[in-house]
Structure formats: C-alpha cells, structure tokens
Residue, then its C-alpha position, 0 to 999 in steps of 0.5 A: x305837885x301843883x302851885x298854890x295860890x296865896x289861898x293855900x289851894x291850887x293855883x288857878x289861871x289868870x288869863x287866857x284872853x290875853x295869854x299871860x305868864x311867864x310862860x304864856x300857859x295863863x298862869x302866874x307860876x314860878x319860873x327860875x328864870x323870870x326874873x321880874x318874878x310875874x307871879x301876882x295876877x292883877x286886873x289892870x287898871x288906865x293908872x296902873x297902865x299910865x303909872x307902868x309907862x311912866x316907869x318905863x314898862x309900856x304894858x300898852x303897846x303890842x310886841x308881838x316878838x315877845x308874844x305881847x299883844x299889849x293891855x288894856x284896863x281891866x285885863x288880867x295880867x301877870x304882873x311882876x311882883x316888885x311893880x306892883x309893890x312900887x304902885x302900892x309904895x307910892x300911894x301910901x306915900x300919896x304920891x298917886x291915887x288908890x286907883x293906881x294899885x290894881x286889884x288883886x286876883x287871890x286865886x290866881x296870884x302864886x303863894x310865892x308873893x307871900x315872901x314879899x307882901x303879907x296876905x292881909x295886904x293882899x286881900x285889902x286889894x283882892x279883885x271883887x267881880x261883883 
C-alpha cells in the first residue's frame, strides 16, 4: 500500500533534483531505520541552512559518501522532522526570524508527522509556488 501525505492522498515526491529521502527514491516516506525520521518535505531557506549549522547539521557542504550533494536555499529536502520543529520552537520563542521556518511542501510530506505536529501548523507554513 502506498504512503500518504498529511493530505490524506498518496504521498507524492519531493525531489528528485537533489535526490532526497532517506532512501534517496525522492520521497519523504517512512523507514524503520531512520532515526532522524526525514519524513517532512521543506524547501530550504539561507536561515533554516544557517540555523541547521549553528545545530550542528551542515546541510551546506557536500558529502558525497553519504550520497549528499549539499543544499542550497530553495531546494527541496526531506528534513527530519524533529529540526524542523526546533526551527519552529525557536521562532515562536522569538529567538529567530519566521523566515527560519521553511515552508511546508503538504503533498509530499508523509502523514506520519502528524504524530508529532498538528496539520493546522503545518498548513499555516504550507509552501505556496505562486
């Protein structure tokens, strides 16, 4: 059966340009072995990338051993879920700009978060192409 996005519908990719996921297929999807569960689908932003490294999570710099080509700001990534929500804790705490947060990509980011962050937040930071 296939995974489902927070939508409710099939989980669709969220890049194949960088190949992101925990299994590098593009997808944000479940895994019994990721740990950092990298189920959210964001499009990265210069603070998320500058916040990340202050965490000590380079998302910059390539690695190619671990099949990391290295992010730049408006890439698409599957994050892991619990940086995500320490970007978010930190700008309601005003400790960072709302800029911080990268935006959502609803259709790709697997239901599965929804253990953690309810959809209303989610959709408040859902991605808008336009």
């Amino acid at each position: 059966m296939p995974e489902r996005n927070v939508l409710g519908e099939e989980l669709k990719p969220c890049s194949t340009d960088p190949l992101t996921g925990f299994e590098r297929d593009g997808c944000c999807g479940t895994h019994p072995d990721d740990r950092g569960r990298h189920e959210l689908c964001a499009v990265l932003t210069e603070e998320f990338l500058q916040f990340s490294r202050t965490r000590g999570n380079d998302l910059v710099t390539p690695r190619p051993e671990l099949q990391f080509p290295g992010l730049d700001p408006g890439d698409r990534w599957c994050l892991c879920l619990g940086r995500w929500l320490e970007a978010l804790e930190a700008t309601r705490g005003q400790q960072l700009a709302e800029t911080t947060v990268p935006s959502v990509v609803l259709e790709a980011t697997n239901e599965s978060v929804l253990d953690a962050v309810d959809r209303e937040t989610l959709e408040l930071h859902a991605y808008d192409p336009t």
